[in-house]
C-alpha positions in Angstrom: 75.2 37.2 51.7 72.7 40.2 50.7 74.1 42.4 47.8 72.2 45.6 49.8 74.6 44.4 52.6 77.4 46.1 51.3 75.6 48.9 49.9 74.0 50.3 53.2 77.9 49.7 55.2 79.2 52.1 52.0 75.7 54.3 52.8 76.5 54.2 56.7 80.4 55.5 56.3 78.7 58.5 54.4 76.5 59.4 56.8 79.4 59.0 59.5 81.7 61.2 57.3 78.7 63.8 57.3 77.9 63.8 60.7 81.4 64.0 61.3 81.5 67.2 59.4 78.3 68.7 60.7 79.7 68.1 64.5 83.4 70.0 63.4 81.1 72.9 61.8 79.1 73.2 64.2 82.0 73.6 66.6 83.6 76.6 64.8 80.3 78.2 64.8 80.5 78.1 68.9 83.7 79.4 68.8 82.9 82.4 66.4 80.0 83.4 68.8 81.8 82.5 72.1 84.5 84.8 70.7 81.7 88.0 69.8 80.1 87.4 73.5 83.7 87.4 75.2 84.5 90.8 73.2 80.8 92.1 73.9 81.6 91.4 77.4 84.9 93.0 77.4 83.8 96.1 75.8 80.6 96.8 77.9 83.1 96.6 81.3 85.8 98.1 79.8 84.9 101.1 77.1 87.1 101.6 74.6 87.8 105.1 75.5 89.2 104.5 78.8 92.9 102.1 79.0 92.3 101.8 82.5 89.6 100.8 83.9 88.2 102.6 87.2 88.9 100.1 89.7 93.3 99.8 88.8 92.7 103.6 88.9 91.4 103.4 92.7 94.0 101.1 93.1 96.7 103.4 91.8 95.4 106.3 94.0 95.6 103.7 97.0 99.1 102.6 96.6 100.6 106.4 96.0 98.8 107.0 99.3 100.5 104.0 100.9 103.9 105.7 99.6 103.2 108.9 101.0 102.4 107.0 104.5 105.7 105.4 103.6 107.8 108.3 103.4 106.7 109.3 106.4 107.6 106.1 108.7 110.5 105.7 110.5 112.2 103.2 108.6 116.1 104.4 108.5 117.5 102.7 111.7 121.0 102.1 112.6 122.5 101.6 115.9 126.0 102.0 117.1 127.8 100.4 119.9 130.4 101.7 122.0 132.3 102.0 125.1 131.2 105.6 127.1 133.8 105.1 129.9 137.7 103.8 129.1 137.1 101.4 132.5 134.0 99.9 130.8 133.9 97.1 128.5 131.2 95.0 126.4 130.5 97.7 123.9 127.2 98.3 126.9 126.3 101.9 125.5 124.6 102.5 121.9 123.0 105.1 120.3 119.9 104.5 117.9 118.9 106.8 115.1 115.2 106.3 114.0 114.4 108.9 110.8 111.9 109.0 107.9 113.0 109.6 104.1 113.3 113.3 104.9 115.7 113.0 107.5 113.3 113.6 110.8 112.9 111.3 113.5 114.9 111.0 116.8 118.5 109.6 118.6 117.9 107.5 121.4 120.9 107.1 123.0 121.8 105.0 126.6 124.9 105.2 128.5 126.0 102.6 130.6 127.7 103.3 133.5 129.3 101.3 136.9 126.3 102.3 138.7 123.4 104.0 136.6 122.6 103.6 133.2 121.2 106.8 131.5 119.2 107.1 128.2 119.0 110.3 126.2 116.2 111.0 123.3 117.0 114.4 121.0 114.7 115.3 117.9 115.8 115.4 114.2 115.1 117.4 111.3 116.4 117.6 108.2 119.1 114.8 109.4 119.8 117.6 112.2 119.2 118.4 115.8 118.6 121.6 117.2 121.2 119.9 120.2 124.2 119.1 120.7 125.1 115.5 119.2 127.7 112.9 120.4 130.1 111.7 117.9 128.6 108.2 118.0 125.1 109.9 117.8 126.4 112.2 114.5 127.3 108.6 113.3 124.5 106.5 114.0 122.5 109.7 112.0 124.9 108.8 109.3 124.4 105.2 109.2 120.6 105.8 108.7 121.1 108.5 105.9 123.4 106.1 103.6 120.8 103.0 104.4 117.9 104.9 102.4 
């Protein structure tokens, strides 16, 4: 055997230890300038001046729009059943209050009789009608107002 045999194995496991080193120090260099770009990036969309950016602040404006439009649907329902005539049975009849957050909307009400069936609509506002209500229509107006 060659004495420079063991010599350049010891020479070779240096090199390998300082390429090793070389490759990990090189890696913490990209990070450090991946980290500056990413926060260069960062600041150039988002100023520092600003904590929210303008297109969340669209955003907000476009959902307290969507609540406004909200408000205003007809979303408070509640129906109730009942019996117009002693003779009839079935619970055939109902009355059907349909009303926004602020109490307006409208009673639809049908009565079902032996040999017509009529149907009623009167206007709300304010969780009141300008006419006369039936009980059962007074009570489907309450349903809805203790559902908001």
């Amino acid at each position: 055997m060659r004495p420079d045999v063991g010599r350049e194995a010891a020479y070779r496991r240096i090199v390998d230890q300082m390429l090793g080193w070389v490759a990990v120090g090189l890696g913490v260099v990209a990070l450090v300038v991946a980290g500056w770009a990413w926060d260069t990036a960062r600041a150039r969309r988002y100023p520092r001046g600003s904590p929210i950016p303008a297109d969340l602040e669209s955003i907000r404006k476009e959902v307290e729009a969507l609540r406004d439009d909200a408000a205003q649907a007809l979303r408070h329902l509640a129906v109730v059943r009942y019996d117009a005539f002693r003779d009839m049975g079935g619970h055939l009849s109902w009355s059907l209050a349909l009303v926004d957050d602020e109490g307006n909307g409208m009673v639809l009400t049908s009565i079902y009789g032996r040999n017509d069936v009529r149907s009623y609509a009167k206007s709300i506002a304010g969780w009141k009608s300008g006419q006369e209500l039936s009980p059962e229509e007074s009570e489907a107006i309450g349903y809805a107002r203790n559902k908001r």
